[in-house]
C-alpha positions, 0 to 999 in steps of 0.5 A, spaced: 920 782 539 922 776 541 922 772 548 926 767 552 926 760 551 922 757 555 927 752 561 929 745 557 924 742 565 919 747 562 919 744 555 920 737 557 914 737 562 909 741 556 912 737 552 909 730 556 902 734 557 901 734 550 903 727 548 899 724 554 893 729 551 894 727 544 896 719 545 890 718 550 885 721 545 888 717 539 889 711 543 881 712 544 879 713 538 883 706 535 881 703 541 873 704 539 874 703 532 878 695 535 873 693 541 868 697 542 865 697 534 869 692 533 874 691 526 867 689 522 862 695 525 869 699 523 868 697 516 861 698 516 861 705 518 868 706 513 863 703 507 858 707 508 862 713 508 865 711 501 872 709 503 875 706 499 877 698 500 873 699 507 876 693 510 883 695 509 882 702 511 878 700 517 885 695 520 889 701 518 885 707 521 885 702 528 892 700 528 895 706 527 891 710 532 890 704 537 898 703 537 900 711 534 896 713 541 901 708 544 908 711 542 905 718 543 904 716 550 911 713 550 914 719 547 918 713 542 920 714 534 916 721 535 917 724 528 915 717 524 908 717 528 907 724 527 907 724 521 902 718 520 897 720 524 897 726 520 897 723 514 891 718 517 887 724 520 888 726 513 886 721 510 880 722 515 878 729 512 878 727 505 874 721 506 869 723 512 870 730 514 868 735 508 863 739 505 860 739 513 861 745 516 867 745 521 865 743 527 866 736 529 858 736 532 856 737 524 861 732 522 866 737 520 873 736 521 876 740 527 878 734 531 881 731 524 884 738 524 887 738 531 889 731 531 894 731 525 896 738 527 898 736 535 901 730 531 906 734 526 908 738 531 910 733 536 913 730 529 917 737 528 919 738 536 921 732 538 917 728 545 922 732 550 926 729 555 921 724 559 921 720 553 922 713 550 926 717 544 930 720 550 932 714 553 934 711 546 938 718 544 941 718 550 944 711 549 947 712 542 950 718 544 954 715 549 956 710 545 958 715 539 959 721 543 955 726 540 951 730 545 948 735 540 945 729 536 942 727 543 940 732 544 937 735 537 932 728 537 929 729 543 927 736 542 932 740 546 937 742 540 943 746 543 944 752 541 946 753 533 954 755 533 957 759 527 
Protein backbone atom coordinates (compact mmCIF):
# COMPACT_ATOMS: atom_id res chain seq x y z
CA UNK A 1 0.00 0.00 0.00
CA UNK A 2 1.35 3.13 -0.93
CA UNK A 3 0.12 6.88 -0.06
CA UNK A 4 0.13 10.11 -1.50
CA UNK A 5 2.86 12.45 -1.47
CA UNK A 6 2.24 15.00 1.12
CA UNK A 7 1.55 18.93 -0.82
CA UNK A 8 5.51 20.72 -1.40
CA UNK A 9 3.50 23.47 1.38
CA UNK A 10 2.82 20.69 3.48
CA UNK A 11 6.50 19.34 3.43
CA UNK A 12 8.07 22.93 3.75
CA UNK A 13 6.18 23.71 6.77
CA UNK A 14 7.18 20.12 8.42
CA UNK A 15 10.32 20.43 7.27
CA UNK A 16 10.64 24.10 9.05
CA UNK A 17 9.10 22.60 12.43
CA UNK A 18 11.99 20.18 12.46
CA UNK A 19 14.78 22.40 12.09
CA UNK A 20 13.30 24.81 14.58
CA UNK A 21 13.07 21.85 16.98
CA UNK A 22 16.33 20.02 16.10
CA UNK A 23 18.60 23.50 15.79
CA UNK A 24 16.82 25.01 18.92
CA UNK A 25 17.89 21.81 20.96
CA UNK A 26 21.34 21.57 19.72
CA UNK A 27 22.02 25.50 19.43
CA UNK A 28 21.13 24.87 23.70
CA UNK A 29 23.37 22.38 24.07
CA UNK A 30 26.46 24.21 22.46
CA UNK A 31 25.15 26.89 24.03
CA UNK A 32 25.62 25.45 27.77
CA UNK A 33 28.81 23.80 26.70
CA UNK A 34 30.13 28.01 25.34
CA UNK A 35 28.42 30.26 28.40
CA UNK A 36 26.94 28.39 30.88
CA UNK A 37 29.78 25.68 31.58
CA UNK A 38 31.77 27.59 29.88
CA UNK A 39 34.74 26.02 27.42
CA UNK A 40 37.09 25.19 30.85
CA UNK A 41 34.10 23.25 32.81
CA UNK A 42 33.26 21.62 29.25
CA UNK A 43 36.84 20.29 29.56
CA UNK A 44 36.67 19.22 32.97
CA UNK A 45 33.62 17.33 32.55
CA UNK A 46 35.15 15.91 28.75
CA UNK A 47 38.30 14.68 31.09
CA UNK A 48 36.21 13.03 33.41
CA UNK A 49 34.45 11.16 30.85
CA UNK A 50 37.78 10.10 29.51
CA UNK A 51 37.51 11.91 25.97
CA UNK A 52 40.22 12.08 24.40
CA UNK A 53 42.53 15.31 23.96
CA UNK A 54 39.26 16.83 26.12
CA UNK A 55 40.52 20.51 25.23
CA UNK A 56 40.16 19.95 21.83
CA UNK A 57 36.86 18.01 22.09
CA UNK A 58 35.31 20.16 24.46
CA UNK A 59 35.79 23.56 21.19
CA UNK A 60 34.80 20.87 18.84
CA UNK A 61 31.41 19.61 20.62
CA UNK A 62 30.49 23.66 21.55
CA UNK A 63 31.10 24.97 18.12
CA UNK A 64 29.56 22.55 16.13
CA UNK A 65 26.48 22.19 18.14
CA UNK A 66 26.30 26.13 18.95
CA UNK A 67 26.96 27.05 15.17
CA UNK A 68 25.33 23.68 13.70
CA UNK A 69 22.20 24.77 15.75
CA UNK A 70 22.49 27.94 14.00
CA UNK A 71 22.53 26.50 10.34
CA UNK A 72 19.69 24.07 11.23
CA UNK A 73 17.64 26.86 12.17
CA UNK A 74 18.67 28.83 9.06
CA UNK A 75 17.96 25.57 6.95
CA UNK A 76 21.82 26.49 5.32
CA UNK A 77 24.59 23.74 3.84
CA UNK A 78 21.93 21.31 5.31
CA UNK A 79 23.46 17.98 4.05
CA UNK A 80 26.86 19.08 5.36
CA UNK A 81 25.86 19.88 9.14
CA UNK A 82 23.75 17.00 9.05
CA UNK A 83 26.27 14.92 8.76
CA UNK A 84 28.50 16.34 11.33
CA UNK A 85 26.01 16.47 13.84
CA UNK A 86 25.73 13.31 13.45
CA UNK A 87 28.82 12.28 13.57
CA UNK A 88 29.28 14.55 16.77
CA UNK A 89 26.44 12.71 18.48
CA UNK A 90 28.21 9.83 17.69
CA UNK A 91 31.32 10.74 18.87
CA UNK A 92 28.98 11.40 21.92
CA UNK A 93 27.72 8.05 22.11
CA UNK A 94 30.95 6.35 21.85
CA UNK A 95 32.47 8.48 24.52
CA UNK A 96 29.77 9.29 27.32
CA UNK A 97 26.51 7.37 26.35
CA UNK A 98 27.25 3.54 26.58
CA UNK A 99 26.98 0.74 28.89
CA UNK A 100 24.08 2.78 30.71
CA UNK A 101 20.97 1.60 29.75
CA UNK A 102 19.19 3.62 26.97
CA UNK A 103 17.62 6.18 28.56
CA UNK A 104 19.27 9.72 28.92
CA UNK A 105 18.15 9.97 32.80
CA UNK A 106 20.60 6.96 33.33
CA UNK A 107 22.89 8.58 31.19
CA UNK A 108 21.95 6.34 28.16
CA UNK A 109 22.13 7.82 24.83
CA UNK A 110 18.45 8.60 23.64
CA UNK A 111 19.01 11.94 23.24
CA UNK A 112 22.51 11.43 21.24
CA UNK A 113 20.49 8.79 19.36
CA UNK A 114 17.79 11.35 18.35
CA UNK A 115 19.80 14.02 17.69
CA UNK A 116 21.92 12.42 15.06
CA UNK A 117 19.03 10.95 13.75
CA UNK A 118 16.91 14.05 13.05
CA UNK A 119 20.38 15.40 11.91
CA UNK A 120 20.78 12.61 8.94
CA UNK A 121 17.51 12.82 7.98
CA UNK A 122 17.48 16.55 7.66
CA UNK A 123 21.09 15.97 5.67
CA UNK A 124 19.26 13.04 3.34
CA UNK A 125 15.78 15.23 2.99
CA UNK A 126 16.85 18.67 2.53
CA UNK A 127 15.46 21.82 4.90
CA UNK A 128 12.37 22.52 2.37
CA UNK A 129 11.56 25.72 0.93
CA UNK A 130 11.80 28.21 4.01
CA UNK A 131 14.95 27.86 3.98
CA UNK A 132 18.75 29.59 3.37
CA UNK A 133 19.48 26.49 1.15
CA UNK A 134 16.46 27.38 -0.90
CA UNK A 135 17.19 31.27 -1.24
CA UNK A 136 21.10 29.97 -2.47
CA UNK A 137 19.17 26.89 -5.08
CA UNK A 138 16.74 29.28 -6.11
CA UNK A 139 19.91 31.80 -7.38
CA UNK A 140 22.20 29.22 -9.09
CA UNK A 141 19.30 27.87 -11.13
CA UNK A 142 18.25 31.05 -12.17
CA UNK A 143 21.57 31.55 -13.31
CA UNK A 144 22.15 28.16 -14.68
CA UNK A 145 18.53 27.42 -15.77
CA UNK A 146 18.27 24.08 -13.94
CA UNK A 147 15.08 24.01 -12.04
CA UNK A 148 15.30 20.45 -11.22
CA UNK A 149 18.70 20.75 -9.41
CA UNK A 150 16.78 23.89 -7.37
CA UNK A 151 14.60 21.82 -6.68
CA UNK A 152 16.22 18.44 -5.77
CA UNK A 153 18.67 20.44 -3.21
CA UNK A 154 16.32 21.89 -1.20
CA UNK A 155 14.31 18.77 -0.66
CA UNK A 156 11.33 18.82 -3.34
CA UNK A 157 12.88 16.77 -6.32
CA UNK A 158 10.46 16.32 -8.98
CA UNK A 159 9.26 13.57 -10.17
CA UNK A 160 11.92 11.02 -11.72
CA UNK A 161 11.44 11.02 -15.43
CA UNK A 162 12.18 7.55 -17.64
Amino acid sequence: MTFPALPAVVRDVLALIARIGLGAVVLAHGWQKIFDWTIAGTQAGFEGMGAPAPTVTAWIAAIVEFVGGILILAGAFQPIVGIIVALQMAAAWAIAHTGAGMFVGDGGPELVIAIGAGALFMAALGSGRVSVDAVLAFRRAGRTGDADAASATTGNATRVRA
